[in-house]
SENU-549282 format. One record per residue (C-alpha): z negated, y, x negated; residue in one letter. Coordinates in steps of 0.25 Angstrom, whole numbers, padded with zeros to 4 digits, always signed. Layout:
N
ZYXA
...
This chain:
727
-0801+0190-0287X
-0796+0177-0278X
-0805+0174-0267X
-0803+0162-0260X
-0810+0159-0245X
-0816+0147-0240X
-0818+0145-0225X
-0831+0141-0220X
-0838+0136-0209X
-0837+0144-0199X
-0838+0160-0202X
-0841+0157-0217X
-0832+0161-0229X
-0832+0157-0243X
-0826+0166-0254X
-0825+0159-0268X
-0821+0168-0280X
-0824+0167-0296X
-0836+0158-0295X
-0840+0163-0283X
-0842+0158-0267X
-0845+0169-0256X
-0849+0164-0242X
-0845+0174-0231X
-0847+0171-0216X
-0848+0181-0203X
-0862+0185-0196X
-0867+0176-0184X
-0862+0187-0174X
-0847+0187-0179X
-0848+0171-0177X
-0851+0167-0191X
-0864+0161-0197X
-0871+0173-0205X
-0872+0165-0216X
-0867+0172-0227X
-0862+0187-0226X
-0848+0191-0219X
-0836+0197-0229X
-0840+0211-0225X
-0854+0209-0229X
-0849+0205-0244X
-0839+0216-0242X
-0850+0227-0242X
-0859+0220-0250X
-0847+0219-0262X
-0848+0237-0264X
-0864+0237-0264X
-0864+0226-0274X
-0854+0231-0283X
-0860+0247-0282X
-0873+0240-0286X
-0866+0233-0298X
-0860+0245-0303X
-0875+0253-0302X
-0880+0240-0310X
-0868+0242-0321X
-0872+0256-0323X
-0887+0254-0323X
-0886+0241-0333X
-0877+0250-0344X
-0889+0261-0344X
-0900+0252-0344X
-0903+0258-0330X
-0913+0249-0323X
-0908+0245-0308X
-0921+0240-0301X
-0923+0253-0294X
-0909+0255-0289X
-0904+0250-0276X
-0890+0251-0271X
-0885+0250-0255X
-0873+0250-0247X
-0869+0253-0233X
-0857+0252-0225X
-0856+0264-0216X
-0846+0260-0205X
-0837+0270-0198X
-0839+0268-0183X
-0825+0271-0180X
-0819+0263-0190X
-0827+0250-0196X
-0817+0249-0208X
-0822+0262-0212X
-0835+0261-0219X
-0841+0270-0228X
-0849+0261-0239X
-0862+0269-0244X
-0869+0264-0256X
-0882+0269-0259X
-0890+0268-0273X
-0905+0271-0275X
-0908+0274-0288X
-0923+0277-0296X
-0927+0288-0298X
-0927+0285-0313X
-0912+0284-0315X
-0907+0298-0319X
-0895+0306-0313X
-0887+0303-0321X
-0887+0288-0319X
-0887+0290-0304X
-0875+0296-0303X
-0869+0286-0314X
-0874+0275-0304X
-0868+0282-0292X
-0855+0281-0301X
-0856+0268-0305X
-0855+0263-0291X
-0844+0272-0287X
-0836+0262-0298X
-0840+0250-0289X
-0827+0240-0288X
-0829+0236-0273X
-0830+0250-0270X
-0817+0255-0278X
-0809+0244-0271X
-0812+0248-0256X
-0811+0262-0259X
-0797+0260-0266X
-0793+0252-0254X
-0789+0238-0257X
-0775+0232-0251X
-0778+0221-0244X
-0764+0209-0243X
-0765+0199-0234X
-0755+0188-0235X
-0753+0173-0233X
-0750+0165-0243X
-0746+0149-0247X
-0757+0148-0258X
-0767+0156-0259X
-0766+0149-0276X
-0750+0151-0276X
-0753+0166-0276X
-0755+0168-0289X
-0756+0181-0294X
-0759+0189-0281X
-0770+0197-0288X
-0765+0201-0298X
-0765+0218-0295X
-0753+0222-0305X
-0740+0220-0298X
-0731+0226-0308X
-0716+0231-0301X
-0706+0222-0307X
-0695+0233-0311X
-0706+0239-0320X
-0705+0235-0333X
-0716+0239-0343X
-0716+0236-0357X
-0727+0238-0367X
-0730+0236-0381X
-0729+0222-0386X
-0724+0216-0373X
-0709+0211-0372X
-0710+0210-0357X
-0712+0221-0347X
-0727+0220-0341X
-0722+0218-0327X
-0714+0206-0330X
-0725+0201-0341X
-0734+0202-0328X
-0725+0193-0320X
-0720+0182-0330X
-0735+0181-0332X
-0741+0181-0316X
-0729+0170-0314X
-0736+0160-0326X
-0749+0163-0319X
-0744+0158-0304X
-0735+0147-0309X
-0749+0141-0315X
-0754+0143-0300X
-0764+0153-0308X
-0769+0165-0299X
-0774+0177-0305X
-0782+0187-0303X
-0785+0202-0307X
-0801+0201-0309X
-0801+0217-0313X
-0795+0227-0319X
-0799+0239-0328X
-0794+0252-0329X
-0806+0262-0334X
-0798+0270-0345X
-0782+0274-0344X
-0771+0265-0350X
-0783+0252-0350X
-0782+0242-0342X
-0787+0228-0341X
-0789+0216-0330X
-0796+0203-0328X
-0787+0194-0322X
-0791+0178-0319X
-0787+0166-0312X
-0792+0166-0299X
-0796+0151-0296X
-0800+0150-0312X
-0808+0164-0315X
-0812+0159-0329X
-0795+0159-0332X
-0797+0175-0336X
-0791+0185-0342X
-0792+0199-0346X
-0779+0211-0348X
-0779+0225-0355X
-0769+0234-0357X
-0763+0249-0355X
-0758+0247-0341X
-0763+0237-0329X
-0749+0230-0330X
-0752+0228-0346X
-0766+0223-0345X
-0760+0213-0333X
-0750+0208-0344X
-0761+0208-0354X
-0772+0198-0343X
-0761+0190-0339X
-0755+0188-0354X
-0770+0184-0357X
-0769+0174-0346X
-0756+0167-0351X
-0763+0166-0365X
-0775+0160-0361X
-0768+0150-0351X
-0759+0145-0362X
-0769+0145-0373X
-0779+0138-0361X
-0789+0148-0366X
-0797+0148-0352X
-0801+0135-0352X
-0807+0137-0366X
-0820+0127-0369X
-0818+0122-0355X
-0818+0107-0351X
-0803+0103-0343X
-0808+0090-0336X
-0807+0077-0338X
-0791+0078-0331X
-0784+0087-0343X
-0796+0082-0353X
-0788+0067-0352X
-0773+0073-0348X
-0760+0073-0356X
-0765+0086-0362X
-0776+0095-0361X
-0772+0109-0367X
-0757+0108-0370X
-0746+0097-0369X
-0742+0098-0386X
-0758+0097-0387X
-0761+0084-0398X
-0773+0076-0396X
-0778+0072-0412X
-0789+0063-0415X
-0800+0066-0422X
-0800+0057-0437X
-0810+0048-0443X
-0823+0055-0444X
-0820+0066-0435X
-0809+0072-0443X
-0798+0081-0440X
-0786+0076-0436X
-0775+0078-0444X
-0765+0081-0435X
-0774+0095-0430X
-0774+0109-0439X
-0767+0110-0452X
-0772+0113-0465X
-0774+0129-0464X
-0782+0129-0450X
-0790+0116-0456X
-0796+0123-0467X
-0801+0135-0458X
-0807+0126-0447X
-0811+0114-0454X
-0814+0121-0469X
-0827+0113-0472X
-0821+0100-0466X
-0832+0099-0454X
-0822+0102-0443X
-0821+0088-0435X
-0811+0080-0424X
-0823+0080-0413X
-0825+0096-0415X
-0810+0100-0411X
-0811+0090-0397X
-0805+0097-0386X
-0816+0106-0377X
-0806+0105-0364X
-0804+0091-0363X
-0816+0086-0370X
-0806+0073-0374X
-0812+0066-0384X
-0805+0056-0385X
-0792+0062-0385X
-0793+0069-0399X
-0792+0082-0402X
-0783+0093-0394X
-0773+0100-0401X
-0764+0112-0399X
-0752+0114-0407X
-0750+0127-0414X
-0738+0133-0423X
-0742+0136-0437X
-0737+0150-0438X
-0732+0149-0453X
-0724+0135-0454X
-0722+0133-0439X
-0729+0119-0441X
-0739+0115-0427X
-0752+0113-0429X
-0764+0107-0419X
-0775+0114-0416X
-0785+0108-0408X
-0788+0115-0394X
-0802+0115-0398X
-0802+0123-0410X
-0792+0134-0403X
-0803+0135-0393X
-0815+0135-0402X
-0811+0144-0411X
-0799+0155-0404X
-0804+0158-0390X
-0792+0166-0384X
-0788+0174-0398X
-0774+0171-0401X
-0768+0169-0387X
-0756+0177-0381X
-0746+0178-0370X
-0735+0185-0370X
-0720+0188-0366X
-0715+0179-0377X
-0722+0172-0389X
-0722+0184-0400X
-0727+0192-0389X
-0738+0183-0387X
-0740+0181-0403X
-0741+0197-0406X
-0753+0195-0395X
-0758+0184-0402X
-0758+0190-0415X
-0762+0202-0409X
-0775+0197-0404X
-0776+0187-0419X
-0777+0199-0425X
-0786+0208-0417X
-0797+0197-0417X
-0797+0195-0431X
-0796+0209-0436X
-0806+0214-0425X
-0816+0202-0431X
-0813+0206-0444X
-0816+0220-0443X
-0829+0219-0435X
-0834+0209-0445X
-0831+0215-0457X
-0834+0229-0451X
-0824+0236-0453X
-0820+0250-0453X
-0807+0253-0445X
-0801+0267-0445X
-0798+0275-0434X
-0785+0277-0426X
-0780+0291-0429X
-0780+0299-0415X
-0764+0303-0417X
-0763+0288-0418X
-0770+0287-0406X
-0763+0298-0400X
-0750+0289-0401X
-0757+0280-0389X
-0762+0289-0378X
-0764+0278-0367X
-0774+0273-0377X
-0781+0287-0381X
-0782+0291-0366X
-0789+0276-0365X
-0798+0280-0376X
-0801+0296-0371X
-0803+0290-0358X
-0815+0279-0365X
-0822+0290-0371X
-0821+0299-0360X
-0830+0290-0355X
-0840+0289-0365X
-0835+0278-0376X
-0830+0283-0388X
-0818+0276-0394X
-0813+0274-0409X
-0800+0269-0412X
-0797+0260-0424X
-0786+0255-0432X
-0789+0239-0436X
-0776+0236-0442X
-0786+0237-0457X
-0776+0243-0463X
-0765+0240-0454X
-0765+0226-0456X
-0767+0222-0443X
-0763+0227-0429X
-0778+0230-0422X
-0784+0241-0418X
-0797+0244-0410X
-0803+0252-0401X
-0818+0256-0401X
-0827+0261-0390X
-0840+0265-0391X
-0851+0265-0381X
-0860+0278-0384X
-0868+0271-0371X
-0872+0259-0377X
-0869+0260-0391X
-0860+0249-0389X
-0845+0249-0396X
-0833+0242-0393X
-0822+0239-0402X
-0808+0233-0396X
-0798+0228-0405X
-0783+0226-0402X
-0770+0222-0409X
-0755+0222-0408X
-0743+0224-0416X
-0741+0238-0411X
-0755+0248-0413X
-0752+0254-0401X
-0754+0242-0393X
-0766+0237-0401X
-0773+0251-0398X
-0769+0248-0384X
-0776+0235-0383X
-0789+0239-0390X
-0792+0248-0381X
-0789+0241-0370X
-0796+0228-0374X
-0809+0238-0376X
-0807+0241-0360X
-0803+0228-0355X
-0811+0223-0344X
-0822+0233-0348X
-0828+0245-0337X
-0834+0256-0345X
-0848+0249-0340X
-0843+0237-0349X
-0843+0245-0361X
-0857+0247-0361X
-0859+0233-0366X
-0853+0234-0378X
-0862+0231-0390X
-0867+0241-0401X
-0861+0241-0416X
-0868+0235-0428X
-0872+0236-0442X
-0874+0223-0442X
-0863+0217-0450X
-0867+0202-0446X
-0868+0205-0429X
-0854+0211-0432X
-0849+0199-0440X
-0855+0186-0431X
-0846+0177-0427X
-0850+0180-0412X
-0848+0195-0412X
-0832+0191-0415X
-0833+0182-0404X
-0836+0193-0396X
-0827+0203-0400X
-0816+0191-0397X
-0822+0189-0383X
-0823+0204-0378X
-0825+0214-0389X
-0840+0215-0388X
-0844+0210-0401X
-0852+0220-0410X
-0847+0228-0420X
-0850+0236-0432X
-0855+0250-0436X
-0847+0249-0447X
-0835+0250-0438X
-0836+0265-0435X
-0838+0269-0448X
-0829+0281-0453X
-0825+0273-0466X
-0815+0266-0462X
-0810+0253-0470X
-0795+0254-0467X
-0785+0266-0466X
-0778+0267-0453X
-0765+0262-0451X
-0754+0264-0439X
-0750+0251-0440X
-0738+0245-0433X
-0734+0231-0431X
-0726+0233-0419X
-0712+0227-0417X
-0705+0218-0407X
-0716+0205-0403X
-0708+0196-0413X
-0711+0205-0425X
-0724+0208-0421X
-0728+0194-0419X
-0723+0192-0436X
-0729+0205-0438X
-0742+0199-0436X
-0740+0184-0441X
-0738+0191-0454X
-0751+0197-0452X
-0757+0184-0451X
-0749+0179-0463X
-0755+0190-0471X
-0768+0187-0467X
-0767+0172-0472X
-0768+0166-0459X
-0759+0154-0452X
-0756+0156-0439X
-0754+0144-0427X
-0747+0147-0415X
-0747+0141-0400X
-0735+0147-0391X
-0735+0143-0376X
-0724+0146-0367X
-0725+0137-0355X
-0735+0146-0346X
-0731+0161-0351X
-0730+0164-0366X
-0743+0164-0375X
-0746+0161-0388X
-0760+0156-0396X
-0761+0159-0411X
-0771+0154-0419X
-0775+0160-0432X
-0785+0151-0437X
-0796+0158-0449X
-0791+0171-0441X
-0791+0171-0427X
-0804+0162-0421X
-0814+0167-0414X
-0825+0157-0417X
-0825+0154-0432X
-0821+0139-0435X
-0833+0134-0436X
-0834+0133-0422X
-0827+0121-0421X
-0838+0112-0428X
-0851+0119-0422X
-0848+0127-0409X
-0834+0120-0404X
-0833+0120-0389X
-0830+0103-0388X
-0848+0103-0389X
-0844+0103-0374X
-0838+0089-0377X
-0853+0085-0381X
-0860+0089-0367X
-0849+0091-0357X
-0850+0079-0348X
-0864+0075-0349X
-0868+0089-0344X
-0857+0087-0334X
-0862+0075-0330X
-0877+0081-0331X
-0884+0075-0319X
-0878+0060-0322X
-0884+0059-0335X
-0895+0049-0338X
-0908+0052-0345X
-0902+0048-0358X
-0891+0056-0356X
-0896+0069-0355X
-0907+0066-0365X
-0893+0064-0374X
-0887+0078-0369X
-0900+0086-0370X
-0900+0080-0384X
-0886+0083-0387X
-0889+0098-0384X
-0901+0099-0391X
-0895+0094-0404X
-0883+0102-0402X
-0889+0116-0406X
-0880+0122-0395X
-0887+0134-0390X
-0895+0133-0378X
-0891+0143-0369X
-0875+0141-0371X
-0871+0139-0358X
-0864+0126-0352X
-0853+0131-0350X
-0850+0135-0362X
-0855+0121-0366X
-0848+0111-0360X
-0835+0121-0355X
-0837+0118-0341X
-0837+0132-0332X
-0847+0130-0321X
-0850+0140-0311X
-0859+0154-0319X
-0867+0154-0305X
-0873+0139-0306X
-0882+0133-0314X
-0872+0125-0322X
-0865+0139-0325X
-0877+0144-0331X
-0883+0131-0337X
-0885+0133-0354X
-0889+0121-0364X
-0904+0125-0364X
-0903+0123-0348X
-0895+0111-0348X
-0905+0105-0358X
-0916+0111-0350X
-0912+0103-0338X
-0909+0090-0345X
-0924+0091-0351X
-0928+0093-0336X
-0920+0082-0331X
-0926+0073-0343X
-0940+0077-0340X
-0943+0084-0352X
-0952+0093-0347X
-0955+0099-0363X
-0940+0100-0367X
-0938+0108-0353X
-0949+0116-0354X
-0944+0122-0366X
-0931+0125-0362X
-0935+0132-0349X
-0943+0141-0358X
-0929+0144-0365X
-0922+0145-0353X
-0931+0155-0347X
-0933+0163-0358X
-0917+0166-0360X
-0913+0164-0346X
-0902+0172-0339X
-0897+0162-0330X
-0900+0164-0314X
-0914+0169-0308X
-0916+0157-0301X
-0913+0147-0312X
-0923+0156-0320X
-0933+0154-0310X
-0930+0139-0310X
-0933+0137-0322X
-0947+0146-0322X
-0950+0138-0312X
-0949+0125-0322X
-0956+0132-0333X
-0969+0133-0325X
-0967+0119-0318X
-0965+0114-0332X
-0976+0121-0338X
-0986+0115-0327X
-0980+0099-0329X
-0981+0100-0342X
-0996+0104-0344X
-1005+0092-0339X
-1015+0102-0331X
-1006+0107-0323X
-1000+0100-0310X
-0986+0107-0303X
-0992+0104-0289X
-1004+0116-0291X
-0992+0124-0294X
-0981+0121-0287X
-0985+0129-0275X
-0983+0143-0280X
-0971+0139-0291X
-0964+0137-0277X
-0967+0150-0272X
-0963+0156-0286X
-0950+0149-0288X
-0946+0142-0275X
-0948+0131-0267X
-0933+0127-0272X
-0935+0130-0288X
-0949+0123-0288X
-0942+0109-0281X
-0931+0111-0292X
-0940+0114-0304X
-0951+0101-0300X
-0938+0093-0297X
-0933+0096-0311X
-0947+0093-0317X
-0948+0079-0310X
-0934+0074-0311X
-0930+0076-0297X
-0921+0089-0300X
-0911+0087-0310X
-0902+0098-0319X
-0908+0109-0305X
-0896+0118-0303X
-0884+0109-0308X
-0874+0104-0302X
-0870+0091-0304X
-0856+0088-0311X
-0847+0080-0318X
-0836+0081-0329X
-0825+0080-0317X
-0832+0094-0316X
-0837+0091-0301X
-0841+0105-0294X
-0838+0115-0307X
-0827+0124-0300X
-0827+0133-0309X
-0822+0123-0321X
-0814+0116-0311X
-0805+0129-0307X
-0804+0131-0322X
-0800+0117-0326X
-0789+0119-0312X
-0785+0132-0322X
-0782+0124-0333X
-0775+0112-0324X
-0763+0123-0318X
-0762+0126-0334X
-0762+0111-0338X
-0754+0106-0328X
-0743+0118-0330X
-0743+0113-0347X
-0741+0098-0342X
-0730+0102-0331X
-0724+0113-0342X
-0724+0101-0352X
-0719+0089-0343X
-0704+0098-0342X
């Protein structure tokens, strides 16, 4: 993690990180101001907090109750040798916690991450440097040696150079990333979080057999999701790019809507029309780009290759975001080596969904099969040596289809986990199931997973396939482990050089009945995006006419512009929400594709809020009241805006009954609430407090750093396309 230091007056520092400011200064005695606490102080605090958060892990997984449990921490300094502490952590536990959950909460601090860092010892570099941005990948942990060359299945390149060809991208875009975490917790599975550091929304995640594998397998993600601008999904670019030569891609096309709304000609062709626009309700307005929120520009467009014919075809951006999230994105060595990952992942989706939905029966993977793979069985043994049992199955359906999956069950919580992976070569498809299951996850983690079903329509909701998509937590059925399987097992092989795999698996898709359109890229590294339209969405088509993302285009800048509307101007936006049928506690955010700050009002703001506010601002006292009682009845956003809006529930009931006057109560509501709540509460009531807790801004996006750093993300990518293009 990148921390970056401010000085301050005097003494006082200022540490900025994620979304995150920490002020440090130096006791009065030691010259400074006492203000804040001094670096140390953080230091020590840092290993009580995190031994209390690994008591509160182990508590919350057993239902264990942690009102009655106190932690503390002392430093016991050597008085020979100050550097030489001993750190003593004490726990008081109730006497209704049994033994055995003592000891496991004595363990679970013994796994504390600040703790395992100071005892492993950490090396500290010290160095000066130019440019403290320049440095780009100085925290990434893996220095592979360059004479070592490892190869491993389906990749033409050594890992070591893979690495560096990649890292080197990553610096020329003046893109520095960071390690976030890494996994290890069962042998030959690894996985790691790695982000940008000035833009921690730019994210990815790796898996593999090896650290160097999974590093490949984070950093390939990132390529992919760079080219295919898949992190900065939904989000609004700024006016700048929104009015600019282009806004995605320089061979993007910009098409007019037609008379009445219609769709352009010139976008799709006749086999993607009938699967988006079957009933002839698709319209121009619903495919208006999300990022740039041009009206008037038309219609974005991104053109793709039609597998069969060669022939390009424009897709609007707006539908590939809608509908694909990241499936179909790949980066690779060279383009067939980004395809079999394409296709790899094409096909896992889609034979995962249909499995779960039409609860299907997969046979098991014979154990002198298995026996073939020992780095994956000594991953397994080590899984159940811990208590989670693991099946193993074949999802080819009859060797069909290059997919297997990996089950793990949770006789803890009743909870069961089903990974799926694919490639070419069932080796490496088994490899990638398991690792997905683990990727990212602690043992702790796999408490969370939800119990099967035998209820077929829970299984086969839209939703749950989402969430499969999103992190394999979707629910699955009964139905799944039963001993009468539908298929025979197959060793299936599709294996060969990446060219012949990559044909392999077109011809699949040819068999299947489906068209496929592809998107190569090979100015910033080599990736690929292929779409598989009636095959591999993620949202069903639908979407595009009553859940499209460009509803943002509707709100965006009047809730921007919030505190400069006139009277009739919010009455029109309440009104516009109201009609919309959007549901009320979907969260701005997600709304409008602005990223404010989690830890302000703004970040935690929902429709019911906004609308809530606007009422108050209107004084419409009624329509308030109303929606306070929702909000306080739902509410999970912070204490003290809890308590705010208490406060205004009773204020509320008292100005809306004509026998009672506020002034016989305001009194003892401030001593309840606050001096400060109660000012802000009447001050809302009579209009001299407007939208309490939001900041003002505008659509130049004035004090929103956190949307700011990820519109400076896209800007490096932007100007790189533009420069790349200009040659």
């Amino acid at each position: 993690m990148e921390i970056k230091v401010n000085f301050l007056d005097n003494l006082r520092l200022e540490a900025k990180f994620d979304d995150f400011s920490v002020i440090a200064d130096q006791p009065i005695r030691y010259k400074g101001d006492g203000s804040a606490p001094s670096p140390f102080d953080y230091f020590l605090a840092s290993s009580a907090l995190c031994a209390a958060y690994f008591v509160k892990v182990y508590c919350v997984s057993r239902d264990i109750p942690t009102d009655g449990i106190r932690v503390s921490q002392n430093n016991i300094v050597d008085p020979e040798n100050r550097y030489n502490q001993i750190f003593k952590i004490q726990v008081e536990l109730p006497e209704s916690i049994s033994e055995k959950d003592r000891k496991g909460i004595l363990r679970s601090i013994d796994r504390c991450t600040v703790k395992k860092v100071i005892q492993t010892g950490p090396d500290f570099q010290i160095e000066d440097v130019e440019s403290l941005d320049d440095d780009a990948q100085a925290m990434l942990m893996v220095k592979p040696e360059q004479e070592a060359n490892t190869f491993i299945l389906g990749k033409d390149l050594p890992l070591e150079q893979t690495i560096a060809n990649m890292t080197g991208i990553l610096a020329d875009l003046g893109m520095k990333i960071e390690v976030a975490s890494w996994r290890n917790i069962v042998p030959n599975v690894w996985s790691l979080h790695i982000r940008d550091a000035a833009s921690q929304m730019c994210f990815t995640n790796g898996k593999g057999a090896t650290k160097e594998s999974a590093l490949c397998s984070a950093l390939g993600e990132f390529i992919e999701r760079l080219n295919c601008n898949f992190f900065y999904n939904d989000q609004f670019f700024g006016e700048e790019i929104a009015n600019s030569d282009f806004v995605h891609y320089p061979n993007e096309k910009w098409f007019k809507p037609g008379p009445n709304d219609a769709l352009p000609s010139e976008i799709l062709d006749q086999y993607t029309r009938e699967i988006y626009d079957a009933d002839g309700e698709l319209k121009g307005s619903n495919l208006i780009d999300t990022n740039s929120g041009n009206v008037e520009r038309g219609i974005c467009s991104i053109p793709y290759t039609r597998h069969s014919d060669g022939e390009t075809v424009y897709f609007p951006s707006n539908l590939i975001e809608n509908l694909f999230l990241s499936n179909g994105m790949s980066a690779g060595n060279n383009l067939a080596e980004a395809k079999v990952q394409c296709l790899s992942e094409i096909f896992e989706r889609a034979v995962k969904k249909q499995i779960i939905e039409q609860e299907i029966v997969l046979p098991d993977v014979p154990e002198d099969v298995l026996a073939k793979y020992p780095g994956v069985v000594d991953g397994i043994k080590a899984l159940e040596e811990q208590g989670f049992p693991v099946v193993i199955k074949d999802a080819s359906l009859g060797g069909q289809f290059p997919v297997m999956c990996v089950t793990l069950m949770n006789p803890k919580t009743g909870g069961v986990f089903a990974s799926f992976g694919a490639h070419p070569s069932l080796e490496v498809a088994l490899e990638r199931s398991l690792t997905e299951l683990l990727q990212g996850r602690s043992f702790e983690g796999l408490n969370d997973v939800p119990r099967p079903t035998f209820n077929s329509m829970a299984v086969s909701e839209p939703e749950n396939f989402v969430e499969h998509f999103i992190d394999s937590t979707g629910v699955i059925s009964w139905r799944f482990f039963s001993a009468k399987k539908d298929y025979d097992f197959v060793e299936w092989d599709f294996s060969g050089t990446n060219e012949e795999e990559c044909d392999k698996l077109f011809a699949i898709l040819k068999e299947q009945g489906k068209e496929a359109y592809v998107a190569e890229f090979t100015d910033l590294g080599i990736a690929c995006r292929i779409l598989v339209p009636g095959y591999s969405e993620v949202y069903p088509a639908e979407d595009l006419i009553w859940d499209n993302t460009n509803k943002a285009l509707q709100y965006r800048e009047d809730i921007l512009n919030l505190h400069r509307l006139s009277d009739e101007q919010l009455a029109d936006l309440v009104n516009r929400l109201e009609e919309s049928q959007l549901d009320n506690y979907t969260d701005i955010i997600t709304l409008i594709g602005i990223e404010f700050d989690e830890n302000t009002v703004w970040g935690q703001l929902t429709i019911l809020e906004l609308k809530l506010l606007i009422y108050l601002a209107l004084g419409d006292l009624e329509e308030t009241m109303d929606l306070v009682e929702s909000f306080l009845q739902y509410n999970d956003n912070t204490v003290e805006r809890g308590l705010f809006y208490q406060a205004m529930q009773t204020v509320l009931e008292i100005a809306l009954d004509e026998e009672l006057e506020i002034e016989d109560y305001i009194h003892n509501l401030s001593r309840m609430f606050g001096q400060e709540i109660m000012d802000n509460v009447i001050g809302s009531i009579n209009g001299d407090v407007k939208f309490y807790g939001l900041t003002e801004t505008n659509t130049q996006l004035k004090g929103l750093d956190k949307h700011l750093k990820l519109i400076e993300s896209y800007t490096k990518l932007h100007k790189a396309r533009a420069a790349l293009a200009a040659k």
